[in-house]
C-alpha positions in Angstrom: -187.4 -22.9 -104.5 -187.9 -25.8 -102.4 -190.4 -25.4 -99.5 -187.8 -26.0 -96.3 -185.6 -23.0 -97.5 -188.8 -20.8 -98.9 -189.0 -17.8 -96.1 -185.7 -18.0 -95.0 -184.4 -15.7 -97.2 -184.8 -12.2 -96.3 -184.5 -9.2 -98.7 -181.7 -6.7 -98.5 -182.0 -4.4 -96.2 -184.0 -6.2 -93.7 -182.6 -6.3 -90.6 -182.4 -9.8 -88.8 -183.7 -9.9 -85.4 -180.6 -11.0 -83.3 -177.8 -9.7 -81.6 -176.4 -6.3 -82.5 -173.1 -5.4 -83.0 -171.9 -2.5 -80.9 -171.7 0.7 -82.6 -167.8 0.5 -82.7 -166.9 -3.0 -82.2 -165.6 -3.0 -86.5 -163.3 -0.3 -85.7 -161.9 -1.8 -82.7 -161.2 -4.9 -84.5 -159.7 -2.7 -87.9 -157.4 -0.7 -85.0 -156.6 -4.2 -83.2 -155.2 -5.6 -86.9 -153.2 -2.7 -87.7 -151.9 -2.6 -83.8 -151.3 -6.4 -83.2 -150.1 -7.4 -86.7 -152.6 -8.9 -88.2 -152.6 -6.3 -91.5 -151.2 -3.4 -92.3 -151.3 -1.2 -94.8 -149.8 -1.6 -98.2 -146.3 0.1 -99.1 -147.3 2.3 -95.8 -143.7 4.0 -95.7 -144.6 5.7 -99.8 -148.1 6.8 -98.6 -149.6 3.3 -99.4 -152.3 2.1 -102.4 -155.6 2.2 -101.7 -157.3 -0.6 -100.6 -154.4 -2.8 -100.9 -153.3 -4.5 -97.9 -150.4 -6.5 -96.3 -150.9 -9.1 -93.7 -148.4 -9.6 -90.8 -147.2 -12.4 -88.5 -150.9 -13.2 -87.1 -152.5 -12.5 -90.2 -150.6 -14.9 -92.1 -151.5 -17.8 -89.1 -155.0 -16.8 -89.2 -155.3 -16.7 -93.1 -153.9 -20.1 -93.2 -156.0 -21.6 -90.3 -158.9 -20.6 -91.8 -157.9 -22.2 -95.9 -156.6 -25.2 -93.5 -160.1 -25.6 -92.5 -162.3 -24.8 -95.6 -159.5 -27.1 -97.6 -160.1 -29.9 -95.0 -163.8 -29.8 -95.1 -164.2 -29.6 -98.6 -161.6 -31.5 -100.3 -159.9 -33.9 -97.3 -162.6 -34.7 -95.6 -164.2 -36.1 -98.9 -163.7 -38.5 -101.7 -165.6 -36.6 -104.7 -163.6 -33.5 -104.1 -160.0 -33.3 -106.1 -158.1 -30.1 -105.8 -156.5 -27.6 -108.7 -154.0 -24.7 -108.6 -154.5 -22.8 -111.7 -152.7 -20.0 -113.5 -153.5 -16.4 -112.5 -152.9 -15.6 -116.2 -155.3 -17.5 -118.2 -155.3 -17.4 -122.6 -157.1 -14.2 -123.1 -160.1 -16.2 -125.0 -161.1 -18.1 -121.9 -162.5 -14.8 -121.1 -163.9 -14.0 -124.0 -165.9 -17.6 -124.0 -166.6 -17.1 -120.0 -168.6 -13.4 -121.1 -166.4 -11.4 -118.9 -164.7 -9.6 -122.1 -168.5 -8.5 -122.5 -170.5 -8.7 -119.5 -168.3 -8.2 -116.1 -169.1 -4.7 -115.8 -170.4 -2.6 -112.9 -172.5 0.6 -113.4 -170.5 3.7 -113.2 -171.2 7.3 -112.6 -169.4 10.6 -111.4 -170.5 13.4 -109.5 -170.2 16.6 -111.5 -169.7 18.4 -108.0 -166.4 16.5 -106.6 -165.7 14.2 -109.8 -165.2 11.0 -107.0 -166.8 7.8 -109.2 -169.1 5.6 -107.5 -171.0 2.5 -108.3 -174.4 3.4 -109.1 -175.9 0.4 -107.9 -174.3 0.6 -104.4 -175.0 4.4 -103.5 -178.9 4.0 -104.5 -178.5 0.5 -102.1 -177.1 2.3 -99.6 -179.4 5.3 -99.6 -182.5 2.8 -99.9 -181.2 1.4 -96.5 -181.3 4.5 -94.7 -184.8 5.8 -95.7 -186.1 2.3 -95.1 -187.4 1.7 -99.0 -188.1 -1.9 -100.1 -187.2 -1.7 -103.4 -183.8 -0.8 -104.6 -184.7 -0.2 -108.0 -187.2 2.5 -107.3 -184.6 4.9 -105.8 -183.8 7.8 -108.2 -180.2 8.6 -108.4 -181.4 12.3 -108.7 -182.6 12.5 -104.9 -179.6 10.9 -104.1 -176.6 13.2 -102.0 -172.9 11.7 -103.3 -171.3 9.8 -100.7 -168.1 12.4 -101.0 -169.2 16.1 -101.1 -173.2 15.6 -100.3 -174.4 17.9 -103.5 -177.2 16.0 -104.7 -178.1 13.8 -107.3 -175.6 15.4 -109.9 -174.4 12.6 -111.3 -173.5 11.6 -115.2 -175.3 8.7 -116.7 -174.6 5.7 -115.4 -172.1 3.6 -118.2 -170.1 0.4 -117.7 -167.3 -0.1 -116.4 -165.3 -3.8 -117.0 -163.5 -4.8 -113.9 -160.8 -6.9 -115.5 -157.2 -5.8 -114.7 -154.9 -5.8 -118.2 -151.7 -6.6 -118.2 -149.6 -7.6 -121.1 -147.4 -10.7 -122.5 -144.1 -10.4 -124.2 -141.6 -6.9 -125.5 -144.2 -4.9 -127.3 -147.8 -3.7 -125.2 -149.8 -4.0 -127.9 -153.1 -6.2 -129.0 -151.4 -9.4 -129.4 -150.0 -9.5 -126.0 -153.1 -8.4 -124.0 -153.8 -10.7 -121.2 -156.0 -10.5 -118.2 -155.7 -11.3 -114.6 -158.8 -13.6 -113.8 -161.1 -11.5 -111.7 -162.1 -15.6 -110.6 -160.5 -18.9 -109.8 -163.8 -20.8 -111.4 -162.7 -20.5 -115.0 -158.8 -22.4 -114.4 -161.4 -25.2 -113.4 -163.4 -25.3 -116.0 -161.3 -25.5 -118.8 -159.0 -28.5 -116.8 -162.5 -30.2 -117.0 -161.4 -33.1 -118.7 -157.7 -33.1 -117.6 -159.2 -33.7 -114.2 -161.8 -36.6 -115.6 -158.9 -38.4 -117.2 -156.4 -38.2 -114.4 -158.4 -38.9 -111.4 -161.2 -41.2 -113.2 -164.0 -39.6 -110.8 -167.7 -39.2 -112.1 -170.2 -36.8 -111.4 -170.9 -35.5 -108.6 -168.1 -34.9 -108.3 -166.3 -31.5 -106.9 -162.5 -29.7 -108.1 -162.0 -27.1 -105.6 -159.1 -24.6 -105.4 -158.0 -21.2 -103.6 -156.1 -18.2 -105.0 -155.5 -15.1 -106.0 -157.8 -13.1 -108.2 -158.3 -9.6 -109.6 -160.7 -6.8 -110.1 -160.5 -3.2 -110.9 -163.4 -2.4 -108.5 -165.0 1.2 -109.2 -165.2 1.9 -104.9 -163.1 -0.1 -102.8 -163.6 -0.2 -99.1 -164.6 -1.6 -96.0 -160.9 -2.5 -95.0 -160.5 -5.7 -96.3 -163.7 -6.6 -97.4 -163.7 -5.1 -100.7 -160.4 -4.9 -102.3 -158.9 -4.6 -105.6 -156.3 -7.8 -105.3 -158.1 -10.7 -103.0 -158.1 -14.3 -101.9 -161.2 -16.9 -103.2 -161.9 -20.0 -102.2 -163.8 -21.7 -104.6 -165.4 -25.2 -106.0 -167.1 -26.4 -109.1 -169.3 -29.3 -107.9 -170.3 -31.2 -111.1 -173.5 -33.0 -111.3 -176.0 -34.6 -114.1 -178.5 -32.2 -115.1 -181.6 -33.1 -113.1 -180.1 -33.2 -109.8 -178.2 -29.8 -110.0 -181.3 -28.4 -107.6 -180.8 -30.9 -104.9 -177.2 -30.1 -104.7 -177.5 -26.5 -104.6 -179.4 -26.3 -101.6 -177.0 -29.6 -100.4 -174.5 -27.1 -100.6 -176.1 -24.1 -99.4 -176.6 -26.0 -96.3 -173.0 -26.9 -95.8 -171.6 -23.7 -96.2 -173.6 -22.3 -94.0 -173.2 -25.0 -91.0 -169.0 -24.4 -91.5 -169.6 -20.5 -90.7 -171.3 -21.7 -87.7 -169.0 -24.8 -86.5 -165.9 -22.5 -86.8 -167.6 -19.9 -84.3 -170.0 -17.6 -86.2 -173.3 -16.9 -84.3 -176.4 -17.9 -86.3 -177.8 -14.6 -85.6 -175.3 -13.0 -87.1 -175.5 -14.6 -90.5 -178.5 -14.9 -93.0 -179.1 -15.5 -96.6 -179.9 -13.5 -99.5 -181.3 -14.5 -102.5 -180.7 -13.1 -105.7 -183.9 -11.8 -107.8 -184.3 -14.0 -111.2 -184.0 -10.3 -113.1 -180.6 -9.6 -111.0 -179.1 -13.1 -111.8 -175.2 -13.6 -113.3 -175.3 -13.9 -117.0 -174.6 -17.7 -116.2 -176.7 -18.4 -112.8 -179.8 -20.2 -112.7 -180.2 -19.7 -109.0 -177.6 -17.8 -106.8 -178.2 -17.3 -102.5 -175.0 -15.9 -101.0 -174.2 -15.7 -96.8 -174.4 -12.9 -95.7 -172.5 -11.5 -92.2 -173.5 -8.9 -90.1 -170.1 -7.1 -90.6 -172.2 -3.4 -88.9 -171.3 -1.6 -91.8 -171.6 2.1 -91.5 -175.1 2.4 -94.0 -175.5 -1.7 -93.7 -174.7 -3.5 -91.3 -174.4 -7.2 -93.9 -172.2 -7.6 -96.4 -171.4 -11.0 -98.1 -169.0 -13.6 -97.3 -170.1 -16.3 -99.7 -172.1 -16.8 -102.9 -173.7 -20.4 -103.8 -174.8 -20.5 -107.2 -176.1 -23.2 -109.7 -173.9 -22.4 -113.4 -176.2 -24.9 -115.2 -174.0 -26.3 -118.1 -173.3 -22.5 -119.4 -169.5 -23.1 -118.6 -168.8 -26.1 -119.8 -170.8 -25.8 -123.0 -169.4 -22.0 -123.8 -165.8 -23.3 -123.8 -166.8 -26.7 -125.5 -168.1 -24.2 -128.0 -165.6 -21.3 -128.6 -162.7 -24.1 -128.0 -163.7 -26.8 -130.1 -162.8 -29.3 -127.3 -166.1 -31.3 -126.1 -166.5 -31.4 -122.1 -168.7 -33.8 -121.6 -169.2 -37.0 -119.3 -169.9 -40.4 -120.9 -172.0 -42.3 -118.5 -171.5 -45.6 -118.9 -174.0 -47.2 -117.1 -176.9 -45.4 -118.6 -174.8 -45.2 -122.1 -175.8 -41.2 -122.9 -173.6 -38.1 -123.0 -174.6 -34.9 -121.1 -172.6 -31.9 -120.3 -172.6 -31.8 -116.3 -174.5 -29.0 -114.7 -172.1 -26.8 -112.0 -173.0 -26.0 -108.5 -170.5 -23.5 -107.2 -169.9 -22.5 -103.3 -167.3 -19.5 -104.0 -166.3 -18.2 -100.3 -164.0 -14.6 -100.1 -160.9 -15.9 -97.6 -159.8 -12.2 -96.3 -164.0 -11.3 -95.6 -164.2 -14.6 -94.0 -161.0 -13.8 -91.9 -162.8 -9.8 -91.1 -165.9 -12.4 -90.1 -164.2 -14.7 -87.7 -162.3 -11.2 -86.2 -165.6 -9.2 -85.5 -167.1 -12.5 -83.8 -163.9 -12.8 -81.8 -163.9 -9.5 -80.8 -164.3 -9.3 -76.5 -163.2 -6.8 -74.0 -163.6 -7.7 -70.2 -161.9 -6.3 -67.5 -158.7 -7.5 -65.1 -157.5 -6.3 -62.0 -153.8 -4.9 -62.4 -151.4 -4.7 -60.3 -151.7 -1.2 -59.2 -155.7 -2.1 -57.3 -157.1 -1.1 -60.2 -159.5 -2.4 -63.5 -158.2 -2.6 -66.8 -160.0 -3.4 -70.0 -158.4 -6.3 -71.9 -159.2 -6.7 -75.6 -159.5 -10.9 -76.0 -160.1 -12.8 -79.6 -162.1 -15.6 -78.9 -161.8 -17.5 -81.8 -162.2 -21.0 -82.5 -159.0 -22.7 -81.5 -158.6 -24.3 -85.1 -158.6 -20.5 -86.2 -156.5 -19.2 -83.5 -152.9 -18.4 -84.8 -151.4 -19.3 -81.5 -152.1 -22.0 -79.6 -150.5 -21.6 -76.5 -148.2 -19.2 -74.8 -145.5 -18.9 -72.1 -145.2 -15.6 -70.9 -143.4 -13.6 -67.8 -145.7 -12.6 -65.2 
């Protein structure tokens, strides 16, 4: 880890000496969206789907303010960064090649009390953060109450779960037409590797950045928009010659991070969170997401971005199970390599939750009756804002 970043990671859990969000200030902002049209629930008039979520006239604006911006300081603002809009339904043996068939799972268990399912890993976090232990992975899921009915620690093993949603391709539903809807925008990029090369001659570094709509049958959905089963990503591959892929990680890190801030989010208010080496993505050499302080009932940060370095694992594992070779010929030094991948991947709808709970302000007016009334005003960066300027009747 290089020396300037070394320390400034603290472990989660640990609170970050700064401001504190008041106590109800997320569900002001949660009853403000639903009130004011920001989002409202999904196919509300039939009882709605669970953490599914429409967004309304001043949603929209903000949602599109906010990719505006991210697509403006990533892609237009630069020229090594191309964009891509990839297909949600991807040839089923991308997946397979990417390790998502086998590996993008999440530990499941279900208390024999209630029967509610939970994600193992995320009650024993959760629990950890109330009785103030360290280290996550000592916390016994038998001491453990379940989130739903409180009996505690009756729980089944814990077995995984994949998160891929199915869906199916042509008359018949059967193995043949079994497709997936990508659970990530990263892998349309990948495999348009060399489309990309030969169309737009760039050389590494160079980045291919795209935002979309991806999928994942999460075990616990929540947190109003935060965690949700259909969502939006923004995401870029940044390719770079193996060597340099450190230097550009933390480039990046350091970029992402400085956008939060230049758009209105309170440095106190964010921190970072690096991921153990034994808690690493199949394919991640080094991974250190963003974390906001949301205020969480149980913790108050959740994630609004991850930054990880992919070495060549992508690249090579579809050069491999595709037969095609993605690699870069550098002419100049006359060698082949396959380029290493450092990957800022940013949730759009947690980002817009982020910029809300910042904006959030109540101050008080005198009406026109003599006395105070308490105004609810979103101070949001005017680039954010979803209206500019208004005239309105007194």
């Amino acid at each position: 880890m290089p020396a300037r970043y070394r320390g400034a990671v603290p472990h989660r859990g640990t609170r970050t000496v700064g401001r504190v969000m008041a106590e109800s200030t997320l569900d002001k902002v949660i009853n403000l969206c639903k009130r004011r049209g920001f989002v409202f629930a999904c196919g509300e008039i039939y009882g709605g789907t669970k953490a599914a979520w429409d967004y309304g006239p001043l949603g929209v604006e903000l949602k599109e303010n906010i990719k505006k911006q991210w697509w403006r300081h990533m892609v237009t603002s630069r020229d090594d960064v191309v964009g891509l809009d990839s297909s949600v339904i991807l040839p089923r043996e991308v997946w397979v090649a990417s390790g998502h068939v086998s590996v993008f799972s999440d530990p499941l268990v279900e208390c024999l009390s209630c029967h509610k399912r939970f994600r193992a890993d995320q009650i024993a976090e959760e629990y950890a953060h109330r009785k103030g232990i360290e280290d996550v992975d000592s916390v016994d899921l038998t001491q453990v109450p379940c989130p739903n009915c409180g009996t505690r620690g009756q729980y089944t093993e814990p077995r995984d779960f994949n998160m891929m949603l199915k869906t199916y391709l042509g008359p018949i539903e059967d193995e043949s037409g079994l497709h997936y809807l990508r659970p990530e925008t990263a892998q349309g990029i990948f495999i348009n590797f060399k489309n990309v090369l030969n169309a737009t001659r760039q050389k590494p570094p160079f980045g291919v950045a795209q935002v979309g709509k991806s999928f994942r049958n999460e075990i616990t959905p929540g947190n109003f928009i935060f965690r949700t089963r259909e969502f939006e990503q923004m995401e870029m591959e940044f390719f770079v010659e193996p060597g340099t892929d450190e230097q550009w990680h933390q480039y990046w890190i350091d970029q992402r991070k400085a956008w939060y801030i230049d758009l209105g989010l309170a440095e106190e208010n964010l921190r970072f969170y690096e991921h153990p080496q034994e808690k690493l993505s199949h394919y991640s050499k080094r991974t250190v997401d963003i974390e906001y302080r949301f205020g969480f009932a149980g913790s108050d940060w959740g994630e609004l971005e991850g930054i990880a370095n992919r070495t060549d694992f992508d690249l090579s594992t579809h050069s491999k199970h595709s037969g095609t070779t993605l690699e870069y010929f550098d002419q100049a030094k006359g060698v082949h390599y396959t380029p290493y991948v450092v990957e800022p991947a940013a949730g759009l709808t947690r980002s817009l939750m982020a910029f809300m709970v910042e904006a959030y302000t109540e101050d008080q007016a005198r009406n026109t009756k003599g006395g105070v009334d308490t105004r609810v005003v979103l101070k949001l960066d005017p680039r954010l804002a979803p209206v500019k300027a208004a005239v309105l009747p007194l």
